[in-house]
C-alpha positions, 0 to 999 in steps of 0.5 A: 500500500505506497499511499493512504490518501484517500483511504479508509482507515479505522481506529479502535480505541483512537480517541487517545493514547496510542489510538489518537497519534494512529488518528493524527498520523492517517489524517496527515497521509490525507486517510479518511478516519473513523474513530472508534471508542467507548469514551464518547465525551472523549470521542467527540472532543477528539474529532472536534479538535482534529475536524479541520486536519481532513476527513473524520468521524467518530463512532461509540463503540464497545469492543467486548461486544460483537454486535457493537463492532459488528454496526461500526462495520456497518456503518463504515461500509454503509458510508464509504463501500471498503475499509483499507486499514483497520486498527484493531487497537483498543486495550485495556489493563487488568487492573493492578497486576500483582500475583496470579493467583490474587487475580480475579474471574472479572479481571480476566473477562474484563482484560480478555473481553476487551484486548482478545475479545475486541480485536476478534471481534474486529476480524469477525465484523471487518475481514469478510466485508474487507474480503468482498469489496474486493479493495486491497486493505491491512488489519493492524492488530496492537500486541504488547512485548509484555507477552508478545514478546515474553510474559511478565509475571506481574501483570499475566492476565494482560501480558496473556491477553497480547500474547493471544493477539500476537498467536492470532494475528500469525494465524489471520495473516497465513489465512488471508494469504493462503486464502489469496485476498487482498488483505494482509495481517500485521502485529504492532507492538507499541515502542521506543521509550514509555507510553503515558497513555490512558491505559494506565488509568483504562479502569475508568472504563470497567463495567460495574458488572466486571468489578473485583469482589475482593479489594486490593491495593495497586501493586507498585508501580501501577500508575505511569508515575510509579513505574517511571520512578522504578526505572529512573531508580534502577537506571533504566531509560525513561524517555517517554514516546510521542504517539503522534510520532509513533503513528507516523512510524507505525504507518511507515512499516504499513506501507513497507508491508512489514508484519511485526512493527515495532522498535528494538526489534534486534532485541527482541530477537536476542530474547526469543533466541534466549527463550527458545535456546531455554525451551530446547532444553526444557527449562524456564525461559527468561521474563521479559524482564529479564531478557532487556 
């Protein structure tokens, strides 16, 4: 895909975060953007500041739910016949970390329904109305290092949850080229320094219904605060990433027909080496953790 201008492009989850430097990104290659979220007062404030940067609409939606995504699609396709990028992008925490065994059933539905569940249910609405249009398009699905890369014993529900987003997308871009479509699948993992995003405060979001029963403290370092601190005090890089910035890198890679974009990816590379040379062996392989 060597332009996006003109292009139809949705964003779950753009409002903010990540999501929105996506959003900033597509308008400035002259995409038309919908822009998915579940926060509408932040939905609408988002496309009112960036309404006169080129096409944009906004559309509520709940990625847990099919039928939700499912009438995004509709509407998408209503509006505009195609979609050409969709960027199933949407992601939350399972709020607070800590121990495996101290996680709840409702930190798993919540965390699942949202990071595994959303983007399934972007490929169940989108991918067979992609297939029949006929235009070409690519399905960015956004993963984590902590899990798609290597786990992270203190968040293991949600480095879990992008562990499944990054074994899914493998499978969805074998199928659509073995299915020969026009389509193409990609795996994003978020990169290059800290991301202050609302991810770390994405409990604002949960539903009354996917509360803890039980009440627990936040684990250190649970806030962006917290964490930056931890880094600063074991000498670890805290320069904080612009998303807009990452966007625009993200878009690069689309357009180069990369599959996994992501920065360090060399390092990455050194640390699956390390993991597999551990499973050869039938031993515990490195953390995340401990691998950078």
């Amino acid at each position: 895909m060597e332009t996006l201008a003109g292009k139809v492009a949705v964003v779950t989850g753009g409002a903010g975060g990540v999501g929105r430097g996506l959003v900033e990104a597509l308008l400035e290659e002259r995409a038309r953007v919908v822009v998915a979220d579940v926060e509408e007062p932040v939905l609408d404030k988002t496309v009112e500041e960036l309404a006169d940067r080129g096409e944009i609409s906004g559309v509520v939606t709940d990625v847990s739910s099919f039928d939700s995504v499912d009438a995004l699609a509709s509407r998408v396709f209503d509006r505009y016949g195609a979609c050409h990028l969709l960027f199933n992008n949407a992601g939350v925490t399972s709020g607070g970390g800590g121990k495996p065994w101290e996680q709840e059933s409702n930190d798993w539905k919540w965390c699942f329904g949202v990071n595994v569940f959303g983007v399934a249910h972007g490929a169940l609405a989108f991918v067979p109305r992609m297939i029949e249009s006929g235009e070409p398009g690519v399905i960015v699905n956004t993963s984590s290092g902590d899990g798609g890369i290597a786990p992270v014993p203190f968040a293991s529900v949600y480095a879990s949850s992008k562990a499944a987003v990054s074994c899914f997308t493998e499978a969805l871009a074998h199928q659509l080229l073995a299915a020969g479509t026009n389509l193409r699948a990609a795996v994003f993992y978020p990169s290059g320094g800290l991301l202050d995003t609302g991810l770390w405060t994405a409990q604002r979001n949960r539903p009354a219904e996917l509360a803890r029963v039980k009440p627990r403290p936040p684990a250190p370092g649970t806030t962006f605060a917290e964490f930056k601190a931890m880094l600063e005090q074991a000498g670890r890089d805290v320069t904080t990433v612009d998303v807009v910035e990452l966007g625009r890198f993200v878009l690069r890679c689309v357009k180069e027909g990369k599959f996994v974009i992501g920065h360090d990816l060399e390092r990455a590379g050194e640390l699956l080496h390390a993991r597999a040379d551990a499973i050869a062996k039938g031993d515990l392989p490195p953390t995340m953790a401990e691998g950078f």
